[in-house]
C-alpha positions as CSV (number, residue, x, y, z in Angstrom):
1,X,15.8,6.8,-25.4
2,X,15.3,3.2,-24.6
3,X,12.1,2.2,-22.4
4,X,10.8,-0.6,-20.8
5,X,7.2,-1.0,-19.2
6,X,6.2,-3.5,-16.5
7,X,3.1,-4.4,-15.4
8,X,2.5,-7.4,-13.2
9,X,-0.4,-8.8,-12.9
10,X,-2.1,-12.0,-10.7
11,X,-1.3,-14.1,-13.8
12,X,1.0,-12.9,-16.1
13,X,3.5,-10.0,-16.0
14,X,3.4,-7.8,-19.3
15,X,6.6,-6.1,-21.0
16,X,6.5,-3.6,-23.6
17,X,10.4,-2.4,-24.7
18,X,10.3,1.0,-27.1
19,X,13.4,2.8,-28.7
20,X,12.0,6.5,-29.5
21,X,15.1,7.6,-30.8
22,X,15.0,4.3,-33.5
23,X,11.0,3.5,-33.6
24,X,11.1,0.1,-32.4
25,X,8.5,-1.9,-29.9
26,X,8.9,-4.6,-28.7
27,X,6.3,-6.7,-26.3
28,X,7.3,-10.1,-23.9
29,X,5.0,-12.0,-21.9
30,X,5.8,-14.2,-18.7
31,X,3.9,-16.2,-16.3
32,X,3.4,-14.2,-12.6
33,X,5.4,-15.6,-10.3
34,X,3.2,-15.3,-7.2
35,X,5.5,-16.0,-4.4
36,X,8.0,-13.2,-5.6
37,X,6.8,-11.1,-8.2
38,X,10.1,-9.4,-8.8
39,X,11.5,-12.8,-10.0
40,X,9.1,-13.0,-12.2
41,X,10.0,-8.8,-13.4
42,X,13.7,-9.9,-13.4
43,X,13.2,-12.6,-15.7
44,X,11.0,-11.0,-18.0
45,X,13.4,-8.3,-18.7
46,X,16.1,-10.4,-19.1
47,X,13.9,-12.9,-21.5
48,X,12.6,-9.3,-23.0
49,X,16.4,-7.9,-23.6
50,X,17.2,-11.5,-25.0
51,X,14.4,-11.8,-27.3
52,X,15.1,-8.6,-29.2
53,X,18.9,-8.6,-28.3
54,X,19.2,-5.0,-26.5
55,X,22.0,-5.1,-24.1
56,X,21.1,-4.4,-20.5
57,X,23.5,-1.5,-20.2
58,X,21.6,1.0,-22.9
59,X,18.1,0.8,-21.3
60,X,17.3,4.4,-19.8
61,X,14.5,3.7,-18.1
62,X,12.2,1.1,-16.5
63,X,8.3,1.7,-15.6
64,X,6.6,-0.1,-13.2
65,X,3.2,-0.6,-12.7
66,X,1.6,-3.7,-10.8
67,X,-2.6,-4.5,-10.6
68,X,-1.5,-7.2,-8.0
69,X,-2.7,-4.7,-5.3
70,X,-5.9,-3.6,-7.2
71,X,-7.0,-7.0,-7.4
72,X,-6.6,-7.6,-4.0
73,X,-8.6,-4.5,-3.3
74,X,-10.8,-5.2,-5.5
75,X,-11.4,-9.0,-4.6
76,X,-11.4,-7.9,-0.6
77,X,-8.4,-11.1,-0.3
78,X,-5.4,-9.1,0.6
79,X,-3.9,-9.3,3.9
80,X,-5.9,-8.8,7.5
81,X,-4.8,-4.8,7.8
82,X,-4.4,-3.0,11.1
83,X,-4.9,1.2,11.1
84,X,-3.5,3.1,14.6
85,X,-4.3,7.0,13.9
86,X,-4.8,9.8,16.6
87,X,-8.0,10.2,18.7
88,X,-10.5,11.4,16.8
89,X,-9.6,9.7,13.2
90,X,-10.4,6.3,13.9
91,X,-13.6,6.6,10.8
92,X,-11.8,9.4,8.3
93,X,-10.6,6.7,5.8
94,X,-14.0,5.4,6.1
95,X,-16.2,8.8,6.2
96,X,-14.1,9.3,2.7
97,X,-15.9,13.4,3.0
98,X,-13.9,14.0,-0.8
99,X,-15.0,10.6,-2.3
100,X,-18.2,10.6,-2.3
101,X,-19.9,10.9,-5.8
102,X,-23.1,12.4,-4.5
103,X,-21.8,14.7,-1.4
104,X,-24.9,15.3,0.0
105,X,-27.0,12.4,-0.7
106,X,-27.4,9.6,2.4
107,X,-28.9,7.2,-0.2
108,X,-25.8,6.3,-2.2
109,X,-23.4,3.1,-2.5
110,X,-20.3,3.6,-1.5
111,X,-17.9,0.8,-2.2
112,X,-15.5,1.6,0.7
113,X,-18.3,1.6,3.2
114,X,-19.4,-1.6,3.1
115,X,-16.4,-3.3,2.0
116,X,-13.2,-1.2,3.9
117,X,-9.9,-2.0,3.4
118,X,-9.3,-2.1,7.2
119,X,-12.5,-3.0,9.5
120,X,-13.7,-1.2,12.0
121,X,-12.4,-3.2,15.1
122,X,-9.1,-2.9,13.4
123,X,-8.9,0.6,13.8
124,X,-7.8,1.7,16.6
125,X,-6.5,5.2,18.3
126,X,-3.9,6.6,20.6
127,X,-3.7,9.8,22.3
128,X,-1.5,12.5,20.6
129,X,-2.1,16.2,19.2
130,X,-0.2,17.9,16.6
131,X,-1.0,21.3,15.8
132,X,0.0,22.5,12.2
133,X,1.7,23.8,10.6
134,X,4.4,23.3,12.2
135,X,3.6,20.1,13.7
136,X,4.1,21.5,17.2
137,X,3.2,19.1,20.2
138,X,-0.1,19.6,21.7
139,X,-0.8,16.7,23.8
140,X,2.3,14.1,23.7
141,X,2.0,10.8,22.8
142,X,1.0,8.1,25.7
143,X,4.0,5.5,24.9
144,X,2.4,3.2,27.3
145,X,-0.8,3.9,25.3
146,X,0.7,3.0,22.2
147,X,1.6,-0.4,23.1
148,X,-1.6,-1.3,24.8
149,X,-3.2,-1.0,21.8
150,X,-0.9,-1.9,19.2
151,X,-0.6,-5.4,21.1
152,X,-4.5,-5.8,21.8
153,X,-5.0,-4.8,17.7
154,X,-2.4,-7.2,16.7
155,X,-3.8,-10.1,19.1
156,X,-7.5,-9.5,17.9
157,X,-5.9,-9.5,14.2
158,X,-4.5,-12.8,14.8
159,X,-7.1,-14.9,16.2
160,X,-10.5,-13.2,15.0
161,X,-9.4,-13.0,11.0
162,X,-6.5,-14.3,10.4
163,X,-7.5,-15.9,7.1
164,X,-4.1,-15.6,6.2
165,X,-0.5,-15.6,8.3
166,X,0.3,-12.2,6.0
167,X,-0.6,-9.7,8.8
168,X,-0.4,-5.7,8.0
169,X,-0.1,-2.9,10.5
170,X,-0.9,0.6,8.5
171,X,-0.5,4.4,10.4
172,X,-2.1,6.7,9.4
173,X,-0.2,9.3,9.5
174,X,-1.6,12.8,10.1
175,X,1.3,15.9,9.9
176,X,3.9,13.1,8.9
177,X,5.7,16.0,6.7
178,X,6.1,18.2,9.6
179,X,7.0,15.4,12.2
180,X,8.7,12.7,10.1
181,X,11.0,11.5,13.0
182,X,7.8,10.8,15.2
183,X,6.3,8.8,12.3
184,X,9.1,6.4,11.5
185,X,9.8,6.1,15.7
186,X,6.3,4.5,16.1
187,X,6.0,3.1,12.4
188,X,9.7,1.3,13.3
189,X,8.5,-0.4,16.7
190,X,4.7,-1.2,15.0
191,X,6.4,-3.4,12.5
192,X,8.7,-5.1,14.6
193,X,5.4,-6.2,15.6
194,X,4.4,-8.2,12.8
């Protein structure tokens, strides 16, 4: 079986090519390209298949993996990020109940509190209820409601922090499995949004 591994990174996107069935490795390096890293994925796999002459046709597989996410996490410089959840949810990805390293303890550092991914005046809520399992409607979604907010969040995201034109509108989506069509109705008109 032929193999390739990605991994792009912020500077330089890392190949490693393996043949189980023959025992050969092979590794490529290539300079990130930043403003499209799948350029930079597209010609490191063709610089990678050149350098150790495997034609394109017999690879099996292709793993990807990228830290360009992580290190924007981890750095707090990714984009200015948007959360519209149910009433009631506005703190969970904050609260984090089954993250905490010490469950009980009050006195404990936890990254994601004091740096979040999205802050608080980001999140924001609309009224809806969905029951599980089945995902049955419990209190209906207030359209009207829905664009209130979503244009108030997306105004407030573009004058108060926009460090950056890259602006990112996240759902959180509680019951998406049992009410998909809901989900991709008001993730579709969020994004036209952006």
């Amino acid at each position: 079986m032929r193999l390739i591994g990605v991994d792009v990174g912020g500077t330089f996107t890392d190949l490693v090519y393996a043949d189980t069935e023959a025992g050969q490795t092979g590794v490529h390096k290539i300079s990130t390209t930043p403003d499209d890293p799948s350029r930079g994925v597209v010609e490191g796999l063709t610089a990678l298949c050149d350098k150790y002459n495997i034609p394109r046709e017999t690879i099996d597989t292709v793993f990807h993996g990228t830290t360009i996410a992580t290190n924007a996490i981890l750095e707090h410089d990714g984009a200015v990020t948007g959360m519209i959840t149910t009433g009631g949810y506005r703190d969970i990805l904050h609260i984090g109940r089954h993250q905490r390293p010490q469950h009980y303890s009050i006195m404990q550092d936890i990254p994601w509190q004091d740096r979040p991914l999205v802050k608080r005046r980001h999140r924001k809520t609309v009224t809806e209820r969905l029951v599980p399992p089945k995902g049955d409607v419990l209190e209906p979604l207030d359209a009207v409601m829905l664009d209130l907010v979503r244009s108030r969040l997306m105004r407030r995201m573009r004058t108060k922090d926009a460090a950056t034109p890259e602006l990112v509108e996240a759902l959180a989506r509680i019951a998406q499995d049992v009410r998909p069509a809901r989900e991709r109705l008001v993730g579709h008109d969020s994004f036209r949004w952006i």
